[in-house]
Backbone bond lengths (Angstrom), bond angles and torsions (degrees), N, CA, C in turn:
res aa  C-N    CA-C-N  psi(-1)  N-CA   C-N-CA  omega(-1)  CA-C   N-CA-C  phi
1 X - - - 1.462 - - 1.530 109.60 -
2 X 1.111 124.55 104.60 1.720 127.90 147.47 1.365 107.82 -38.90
3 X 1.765 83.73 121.27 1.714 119.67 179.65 1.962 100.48 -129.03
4 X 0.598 124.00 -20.28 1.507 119.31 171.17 1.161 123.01 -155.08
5 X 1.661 111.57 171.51 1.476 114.69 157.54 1.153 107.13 -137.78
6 X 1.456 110.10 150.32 1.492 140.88 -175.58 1.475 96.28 -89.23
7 X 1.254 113.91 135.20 1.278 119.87 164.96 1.580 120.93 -126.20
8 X 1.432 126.13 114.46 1.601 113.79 147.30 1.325 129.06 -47.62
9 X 1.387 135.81 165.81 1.161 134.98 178.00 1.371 102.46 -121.45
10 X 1.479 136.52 -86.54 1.337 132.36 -164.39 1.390 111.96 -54.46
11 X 1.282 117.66 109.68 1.687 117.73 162.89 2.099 88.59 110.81
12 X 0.956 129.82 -38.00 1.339 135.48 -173.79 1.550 112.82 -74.93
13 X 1.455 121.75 -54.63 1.314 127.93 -167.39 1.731 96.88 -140.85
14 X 1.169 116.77 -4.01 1.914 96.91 168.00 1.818 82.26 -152.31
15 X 1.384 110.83 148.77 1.235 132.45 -173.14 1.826 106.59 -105.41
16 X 1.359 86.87 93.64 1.856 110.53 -156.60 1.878 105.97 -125.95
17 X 1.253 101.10 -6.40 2.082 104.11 -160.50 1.395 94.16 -71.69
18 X 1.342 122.88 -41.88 1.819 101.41 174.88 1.360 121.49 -73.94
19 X 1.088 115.28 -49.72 1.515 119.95 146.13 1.266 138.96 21.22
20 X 1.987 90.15 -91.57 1.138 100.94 156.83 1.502 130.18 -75.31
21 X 1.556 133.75 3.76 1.538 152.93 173.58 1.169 94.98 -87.79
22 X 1.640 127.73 -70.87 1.733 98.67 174.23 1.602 135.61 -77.10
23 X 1.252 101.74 12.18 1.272 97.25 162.99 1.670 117.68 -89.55
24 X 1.492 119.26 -19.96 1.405 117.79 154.22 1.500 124.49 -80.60
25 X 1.173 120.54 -15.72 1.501 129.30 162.35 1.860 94.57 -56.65
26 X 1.118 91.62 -78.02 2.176 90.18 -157.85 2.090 97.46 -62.20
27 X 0.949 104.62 -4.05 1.679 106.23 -177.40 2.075 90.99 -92.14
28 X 1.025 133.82 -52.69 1.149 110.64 162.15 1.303 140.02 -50.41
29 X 1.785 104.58 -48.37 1.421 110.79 -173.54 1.311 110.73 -61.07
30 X 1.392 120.45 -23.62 1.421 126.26 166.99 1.428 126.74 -55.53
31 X 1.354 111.69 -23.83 1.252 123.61 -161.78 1.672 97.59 -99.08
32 X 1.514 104.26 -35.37 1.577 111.22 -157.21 1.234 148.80 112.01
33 X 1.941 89.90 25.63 1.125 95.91 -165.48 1.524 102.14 -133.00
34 X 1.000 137.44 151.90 1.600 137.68 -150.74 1.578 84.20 -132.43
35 X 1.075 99.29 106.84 2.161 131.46 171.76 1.593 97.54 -142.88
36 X 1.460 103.22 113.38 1.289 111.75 170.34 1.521 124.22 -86.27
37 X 1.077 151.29 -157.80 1.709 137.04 -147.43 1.395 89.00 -123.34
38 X 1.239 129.13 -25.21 1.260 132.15 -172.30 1.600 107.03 -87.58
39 X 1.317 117.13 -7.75 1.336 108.78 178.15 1.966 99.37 -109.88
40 X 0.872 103.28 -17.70 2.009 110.40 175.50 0.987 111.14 -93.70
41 X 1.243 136.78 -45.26 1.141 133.32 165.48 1.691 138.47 -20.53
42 X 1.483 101.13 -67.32 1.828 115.02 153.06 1.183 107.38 -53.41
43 X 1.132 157.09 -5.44 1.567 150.49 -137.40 1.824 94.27 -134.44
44 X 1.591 118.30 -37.72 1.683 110.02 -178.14 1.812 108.79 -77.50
45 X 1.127 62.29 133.61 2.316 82.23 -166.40 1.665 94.99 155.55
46 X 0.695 110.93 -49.89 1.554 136.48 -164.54 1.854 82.79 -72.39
47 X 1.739 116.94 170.62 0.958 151.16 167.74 1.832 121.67 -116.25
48 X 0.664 109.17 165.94 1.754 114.51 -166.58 1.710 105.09 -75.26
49 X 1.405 135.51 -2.17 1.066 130.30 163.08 1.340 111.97 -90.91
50 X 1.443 120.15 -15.15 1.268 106.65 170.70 1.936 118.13 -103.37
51 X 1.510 85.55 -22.95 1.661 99.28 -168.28 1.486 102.46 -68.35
52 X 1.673 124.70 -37.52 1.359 103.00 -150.61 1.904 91.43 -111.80
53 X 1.029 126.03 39.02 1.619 133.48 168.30 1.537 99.36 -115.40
54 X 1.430 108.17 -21.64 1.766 115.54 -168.91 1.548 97.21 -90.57
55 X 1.742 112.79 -45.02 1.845 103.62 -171.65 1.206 111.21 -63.30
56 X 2.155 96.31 -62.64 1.604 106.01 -153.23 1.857 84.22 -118.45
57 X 1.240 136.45 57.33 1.514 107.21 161.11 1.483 131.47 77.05
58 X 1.260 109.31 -30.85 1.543 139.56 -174.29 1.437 125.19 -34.75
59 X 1.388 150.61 47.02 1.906 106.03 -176.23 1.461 114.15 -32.61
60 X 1.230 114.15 162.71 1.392 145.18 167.28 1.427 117.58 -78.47
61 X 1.693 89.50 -25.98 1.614 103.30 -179.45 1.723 122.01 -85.01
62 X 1.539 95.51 -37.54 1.158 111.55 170.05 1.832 132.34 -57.32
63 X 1.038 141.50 128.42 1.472 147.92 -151.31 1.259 92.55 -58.49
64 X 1.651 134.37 -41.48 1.307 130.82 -172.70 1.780 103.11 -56.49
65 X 0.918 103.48 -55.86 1.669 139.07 165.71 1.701 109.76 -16.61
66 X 1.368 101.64 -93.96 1.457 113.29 160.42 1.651 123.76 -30.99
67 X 1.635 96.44 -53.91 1.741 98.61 174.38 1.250 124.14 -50.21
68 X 1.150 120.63 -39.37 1.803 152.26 -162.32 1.595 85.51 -74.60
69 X 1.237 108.66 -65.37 1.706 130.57 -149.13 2.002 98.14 -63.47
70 X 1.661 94.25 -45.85 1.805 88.01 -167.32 1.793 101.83 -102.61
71 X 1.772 106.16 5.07 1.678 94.81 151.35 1.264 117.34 -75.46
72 X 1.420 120.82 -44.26 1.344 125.15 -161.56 1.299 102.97 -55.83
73 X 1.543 104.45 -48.87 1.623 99.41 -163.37 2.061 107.97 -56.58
74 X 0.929 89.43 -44.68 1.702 100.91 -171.31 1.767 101.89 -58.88
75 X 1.398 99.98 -42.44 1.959 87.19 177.16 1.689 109.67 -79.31
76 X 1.331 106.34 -21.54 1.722 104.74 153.99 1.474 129.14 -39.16
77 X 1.125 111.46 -70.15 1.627 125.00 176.01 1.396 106.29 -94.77
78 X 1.206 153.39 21.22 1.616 139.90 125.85 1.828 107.70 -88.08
79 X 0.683 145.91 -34.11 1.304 151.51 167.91 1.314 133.76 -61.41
80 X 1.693 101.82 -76.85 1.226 117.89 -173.24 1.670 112.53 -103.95
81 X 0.896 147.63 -23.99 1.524 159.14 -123.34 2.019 89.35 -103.60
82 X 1.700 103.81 -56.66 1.323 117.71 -177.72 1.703 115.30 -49.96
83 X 0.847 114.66 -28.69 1.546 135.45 179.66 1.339 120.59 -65.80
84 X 1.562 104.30 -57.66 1.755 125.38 -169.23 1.718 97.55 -30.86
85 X 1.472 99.88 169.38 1.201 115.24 168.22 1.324 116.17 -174.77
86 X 1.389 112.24 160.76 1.458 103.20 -169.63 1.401 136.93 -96.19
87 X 1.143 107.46 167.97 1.763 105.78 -170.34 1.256 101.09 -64.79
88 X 1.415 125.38 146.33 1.203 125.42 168.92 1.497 119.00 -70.82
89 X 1.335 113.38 126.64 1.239 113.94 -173.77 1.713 115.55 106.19
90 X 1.478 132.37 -21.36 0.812 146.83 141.19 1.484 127.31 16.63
91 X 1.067 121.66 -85.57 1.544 137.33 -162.27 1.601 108.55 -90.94
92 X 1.717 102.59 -45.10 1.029 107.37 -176.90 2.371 101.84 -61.89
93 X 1.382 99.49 -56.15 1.471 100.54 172.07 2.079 109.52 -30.51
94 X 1.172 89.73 -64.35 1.973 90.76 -169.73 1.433 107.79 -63.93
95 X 1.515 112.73 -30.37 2.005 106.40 159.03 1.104 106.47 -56.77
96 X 0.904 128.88 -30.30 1.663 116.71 -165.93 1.328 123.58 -88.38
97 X 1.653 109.59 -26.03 1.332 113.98 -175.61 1.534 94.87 -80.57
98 X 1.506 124.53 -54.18 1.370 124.55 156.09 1.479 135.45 -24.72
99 X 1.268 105.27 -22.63 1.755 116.27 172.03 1.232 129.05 -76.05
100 X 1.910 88.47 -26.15 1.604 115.02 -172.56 1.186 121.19 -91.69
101 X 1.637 117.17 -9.11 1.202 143.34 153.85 1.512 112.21 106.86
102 X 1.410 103.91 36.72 1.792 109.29 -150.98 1.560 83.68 -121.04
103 X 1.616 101.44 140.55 1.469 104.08 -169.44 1.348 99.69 -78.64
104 X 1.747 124.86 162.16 1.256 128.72 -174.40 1.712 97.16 -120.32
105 X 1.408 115.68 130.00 1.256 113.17 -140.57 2.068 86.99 -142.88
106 X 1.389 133.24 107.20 1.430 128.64 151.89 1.460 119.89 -69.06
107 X 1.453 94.01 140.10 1.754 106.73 174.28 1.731 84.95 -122.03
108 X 1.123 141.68 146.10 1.485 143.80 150.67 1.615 119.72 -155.94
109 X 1.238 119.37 145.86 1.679 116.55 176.64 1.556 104.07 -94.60
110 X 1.028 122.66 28.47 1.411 140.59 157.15 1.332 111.65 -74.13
111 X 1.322 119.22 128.88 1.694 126.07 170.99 1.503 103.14 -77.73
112 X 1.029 87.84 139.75 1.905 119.54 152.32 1.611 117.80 1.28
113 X 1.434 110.26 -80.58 1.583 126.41 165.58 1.679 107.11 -47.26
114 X 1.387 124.70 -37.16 1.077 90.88 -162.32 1.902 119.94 -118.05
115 X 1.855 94.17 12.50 0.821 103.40 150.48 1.618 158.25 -62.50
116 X 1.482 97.37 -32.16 1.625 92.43 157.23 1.558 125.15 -54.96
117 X 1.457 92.76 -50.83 1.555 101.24 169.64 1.656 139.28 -25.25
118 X 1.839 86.46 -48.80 1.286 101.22 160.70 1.547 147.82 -70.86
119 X 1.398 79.43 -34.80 2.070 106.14 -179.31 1.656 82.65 -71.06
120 X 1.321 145.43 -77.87 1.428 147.32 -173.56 1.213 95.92 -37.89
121 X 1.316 142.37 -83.99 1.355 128.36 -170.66 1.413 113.37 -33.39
122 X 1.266 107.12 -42.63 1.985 113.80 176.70 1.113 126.15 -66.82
123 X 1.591 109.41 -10.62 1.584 133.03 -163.92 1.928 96.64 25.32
124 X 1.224 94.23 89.87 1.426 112.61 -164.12 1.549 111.84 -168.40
125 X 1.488 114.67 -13.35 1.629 114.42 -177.07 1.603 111.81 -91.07
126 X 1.666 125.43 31.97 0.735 112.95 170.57 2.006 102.34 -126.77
127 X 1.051 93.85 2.54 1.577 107.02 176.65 2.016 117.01 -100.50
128 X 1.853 111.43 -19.39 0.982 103.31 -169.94 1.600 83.32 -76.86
129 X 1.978 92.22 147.39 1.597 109.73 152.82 1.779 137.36 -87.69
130 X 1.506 101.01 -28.66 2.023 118.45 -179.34 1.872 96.52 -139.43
131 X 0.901 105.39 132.26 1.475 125.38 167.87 1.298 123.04 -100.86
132 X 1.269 132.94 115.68 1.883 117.35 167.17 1.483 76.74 -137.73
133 X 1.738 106.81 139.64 1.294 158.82 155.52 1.283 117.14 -116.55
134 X 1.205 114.81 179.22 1.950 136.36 -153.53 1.472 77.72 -73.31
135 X 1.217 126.48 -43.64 1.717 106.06 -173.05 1.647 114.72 -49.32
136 X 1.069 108.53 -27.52 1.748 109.83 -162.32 1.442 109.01 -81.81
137 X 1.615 108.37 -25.34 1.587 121.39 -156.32 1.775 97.36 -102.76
138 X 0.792 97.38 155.13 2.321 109.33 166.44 1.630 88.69 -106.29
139 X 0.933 108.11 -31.27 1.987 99.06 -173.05 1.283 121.04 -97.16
140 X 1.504 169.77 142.37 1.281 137.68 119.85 1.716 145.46 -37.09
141 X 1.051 138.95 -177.05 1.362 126.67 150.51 1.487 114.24 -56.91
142 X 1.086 122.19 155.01 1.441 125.01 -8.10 1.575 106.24 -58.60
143 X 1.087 130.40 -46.48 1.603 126.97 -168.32 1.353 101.69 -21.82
144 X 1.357 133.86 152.10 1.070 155.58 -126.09 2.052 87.15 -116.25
145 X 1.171 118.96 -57.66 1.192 142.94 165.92 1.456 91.43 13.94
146 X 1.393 125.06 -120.88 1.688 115.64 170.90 0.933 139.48 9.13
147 X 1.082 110.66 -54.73 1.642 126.00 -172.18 1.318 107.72 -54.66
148 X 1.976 104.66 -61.14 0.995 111.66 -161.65 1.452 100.49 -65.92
149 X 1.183 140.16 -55.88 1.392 154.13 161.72 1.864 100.90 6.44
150 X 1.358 106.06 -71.34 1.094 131.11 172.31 1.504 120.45 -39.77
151 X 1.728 109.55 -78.86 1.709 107.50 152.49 1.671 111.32 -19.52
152 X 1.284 106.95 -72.59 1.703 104.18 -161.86 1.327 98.41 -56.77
153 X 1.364 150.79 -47.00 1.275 151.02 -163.36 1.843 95.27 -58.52
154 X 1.308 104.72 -57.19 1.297 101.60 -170.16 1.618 118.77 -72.63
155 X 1.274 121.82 -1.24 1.423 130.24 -175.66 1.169 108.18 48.05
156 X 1.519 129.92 42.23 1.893 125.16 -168.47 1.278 62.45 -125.83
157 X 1.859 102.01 176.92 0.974 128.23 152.62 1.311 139.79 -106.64
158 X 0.862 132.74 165.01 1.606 115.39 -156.19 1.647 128.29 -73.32
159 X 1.478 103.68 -23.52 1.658 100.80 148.25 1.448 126.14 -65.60
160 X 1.694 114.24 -9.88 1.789 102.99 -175.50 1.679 89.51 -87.34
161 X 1.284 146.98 -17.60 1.194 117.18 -157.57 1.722 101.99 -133.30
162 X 1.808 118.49 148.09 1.282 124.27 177.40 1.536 85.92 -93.48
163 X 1.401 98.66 163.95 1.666 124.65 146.86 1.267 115.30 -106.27
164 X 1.609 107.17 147.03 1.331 108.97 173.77 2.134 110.61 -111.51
165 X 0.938 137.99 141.14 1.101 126.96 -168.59 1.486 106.58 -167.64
166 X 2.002 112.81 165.52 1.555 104.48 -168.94 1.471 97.30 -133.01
167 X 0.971 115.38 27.66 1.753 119.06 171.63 1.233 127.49 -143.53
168 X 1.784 130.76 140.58 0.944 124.61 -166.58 1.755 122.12 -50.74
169 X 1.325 91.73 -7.71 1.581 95.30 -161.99 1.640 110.38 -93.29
170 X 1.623 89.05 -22.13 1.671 104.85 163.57 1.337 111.45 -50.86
171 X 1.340 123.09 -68.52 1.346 139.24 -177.09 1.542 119.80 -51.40
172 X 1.201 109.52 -21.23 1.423 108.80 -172.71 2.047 99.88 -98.67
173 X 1.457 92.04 -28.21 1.332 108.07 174.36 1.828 104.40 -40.63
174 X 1.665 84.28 -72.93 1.737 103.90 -165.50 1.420 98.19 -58.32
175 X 1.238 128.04 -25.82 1.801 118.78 -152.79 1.643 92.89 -93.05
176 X 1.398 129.96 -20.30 1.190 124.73 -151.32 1.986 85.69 -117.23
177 X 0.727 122.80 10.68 1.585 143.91 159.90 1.277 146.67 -75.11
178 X 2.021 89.81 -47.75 1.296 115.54 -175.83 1.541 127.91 95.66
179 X 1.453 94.11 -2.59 1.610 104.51 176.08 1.507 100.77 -94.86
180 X 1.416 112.16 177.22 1.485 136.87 -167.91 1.459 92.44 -108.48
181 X 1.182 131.35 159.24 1.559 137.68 -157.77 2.098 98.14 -150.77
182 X 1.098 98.47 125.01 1.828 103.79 169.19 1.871 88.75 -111.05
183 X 1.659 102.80 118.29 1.440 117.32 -178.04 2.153 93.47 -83.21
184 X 1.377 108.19 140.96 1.517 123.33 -169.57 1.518 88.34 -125.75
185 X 1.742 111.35 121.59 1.952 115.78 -173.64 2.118 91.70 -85.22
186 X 1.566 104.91 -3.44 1.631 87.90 -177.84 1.271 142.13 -63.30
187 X 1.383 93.33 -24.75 1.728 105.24 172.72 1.245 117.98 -81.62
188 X 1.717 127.83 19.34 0.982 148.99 158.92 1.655 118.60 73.91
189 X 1.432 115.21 40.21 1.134 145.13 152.67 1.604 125.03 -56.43
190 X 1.127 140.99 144.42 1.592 127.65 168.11 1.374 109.37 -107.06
191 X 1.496 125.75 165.55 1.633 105.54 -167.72 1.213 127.77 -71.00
192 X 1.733 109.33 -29.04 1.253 110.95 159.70 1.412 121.12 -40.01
193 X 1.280 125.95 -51.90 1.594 110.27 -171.37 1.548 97.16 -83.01
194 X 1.344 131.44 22.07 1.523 119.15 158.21 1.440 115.18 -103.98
195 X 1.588 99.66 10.06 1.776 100.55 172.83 1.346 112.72 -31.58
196 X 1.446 124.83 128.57 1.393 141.08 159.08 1.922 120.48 126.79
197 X 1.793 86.97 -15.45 1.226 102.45 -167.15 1.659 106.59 -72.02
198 X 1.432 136.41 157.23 1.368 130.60 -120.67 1.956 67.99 -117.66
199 X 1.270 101.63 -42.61 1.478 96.02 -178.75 1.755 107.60 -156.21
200 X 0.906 114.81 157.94 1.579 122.46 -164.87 2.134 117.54 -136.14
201 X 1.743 100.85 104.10 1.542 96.49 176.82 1.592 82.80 -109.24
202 X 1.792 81.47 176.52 1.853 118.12 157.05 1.120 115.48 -14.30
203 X 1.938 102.44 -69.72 1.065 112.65 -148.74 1.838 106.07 168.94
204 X 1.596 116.39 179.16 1.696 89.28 -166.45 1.999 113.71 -84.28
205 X 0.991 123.80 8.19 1.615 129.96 142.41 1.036 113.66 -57.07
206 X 1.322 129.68 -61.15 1.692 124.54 -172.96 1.412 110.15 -55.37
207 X 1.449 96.55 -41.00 1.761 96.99 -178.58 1.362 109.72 -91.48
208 X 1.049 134.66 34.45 1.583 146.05 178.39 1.556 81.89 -125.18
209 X 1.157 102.73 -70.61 2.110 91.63 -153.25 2.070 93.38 -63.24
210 X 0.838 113.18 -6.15 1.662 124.77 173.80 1.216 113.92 -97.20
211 X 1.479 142.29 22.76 1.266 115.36 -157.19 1.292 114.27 -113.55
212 X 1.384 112.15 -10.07 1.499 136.17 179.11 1.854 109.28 -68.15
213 X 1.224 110.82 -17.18 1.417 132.66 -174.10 1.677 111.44 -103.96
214 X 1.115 115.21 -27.99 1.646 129.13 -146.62 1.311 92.39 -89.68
215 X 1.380 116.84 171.41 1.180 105.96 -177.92 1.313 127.15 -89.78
216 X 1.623 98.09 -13.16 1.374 98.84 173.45 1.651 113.41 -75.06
217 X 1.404 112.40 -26.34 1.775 115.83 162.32 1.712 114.89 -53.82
218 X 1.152 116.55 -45.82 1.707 125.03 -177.36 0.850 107.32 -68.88
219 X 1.997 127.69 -31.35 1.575 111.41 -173.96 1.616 106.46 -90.77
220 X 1.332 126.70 -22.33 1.771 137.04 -170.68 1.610 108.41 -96.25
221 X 1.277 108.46 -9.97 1.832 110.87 -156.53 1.769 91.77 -66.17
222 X 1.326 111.40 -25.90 1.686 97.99 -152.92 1.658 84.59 -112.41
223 X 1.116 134.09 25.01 1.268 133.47 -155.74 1.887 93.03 -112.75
């Protein structure tokens, strides 16, 4: 029986993936390092222990690391953060799963600070119930780390609840977890790289005007 859903945030419920790519573009060039958008870009899904050893070489752990890690965030939310906006279909989607009596549950490699930011851009931070972010995890996505974060927040177990998510790394996240994954093409993914996903829309409208079909509709419909 479906008892929750897992939700991503960037690219899932607010349309943030370049966003957050040029905000590591001008967070390098600052530093001195020439990473073009086309090489960061594929890389947001991911968290800063994996992203910045993959752009520029970096630990996360390392002081260079950290510097990189708590500029970005800050040219994130003075810059770009004010802008965001949400996926269409959004809020109304997390009312709905909420109607159905299914807890609404975040997994994200987003920090702490800049999560409200995000849920508000989603006009959605007054509906989440458990939160786990990069604070909760030592790993990012794909690592499984989150997810589980998430499970424990929600006290279900990992057959009561799907994830919903828009990157391959989501999917490998949820699959290497034990949860079921709904693949989202908004964060500008193709379906192929959402191989694994249990089922794959647009975005959270498609799976609203779809939901009577979905699986999260087939498992709550008689509920």
């Amino acid at each position: 029986m479906l008892k929750g859903i897992i939700f991503d945030v960037d690219g899932t419920l607010v349309d943030s993936n370049d966003a957050h790519a040029e905000s590591w573009v001008d967070t390098f060039a600052e530093a001195g390092y020439d990473v073009p958008f086309g090489i960061v870009r594929p890389l947001i899904g991911m968290g800063a222990d994996k992203l910045l050893p993959m752009a520029v070489g970096v630990s996360n752990e390392s002081d260079a690391g950290k510097r990189l890690t708590h500029r970005r965030s800050e040219i994130f939310r003075e810059k770009y953060l004010p802008r965001l906006r949400a996926l269409p279909g959004s809020r109304e989607l997390v009312s709905r799963v909420r109607a159905e009596g299914l807890k609404a549950i975040v997994a994200t490699s987003a920090k702490d600070q800049e999560l409200k930011g995000l849920l508000n851009a989603a006009r959605v931070e007054d509906l989440m119930e458990e939160r786990a972010t990069s604070s909760d995890a030592k790993r990012s996505k794909p690592d499984p780390d989150i997810v589980h974060a998430a499970i424990d927040e929600s006290s279900l177990a990992p057959d009561h609840l799907v994830m919903i998510g828009d990157t391959p790394y989501d999917v490998e996240a949820a699959t290497r977890a034990s949860v079921r994954i709904i693949g989202f093409r908004s964060g500008g993914w193709k379906d192929e790289d959402l191989k694994g996903a249990v089922e794959i829309y647009d975005g959270p409208a498609d799976l609203l005007a779809n939901y009577e079909s979905s699986i999260i509709g087939q498992e709550t419909g008689d509920e």
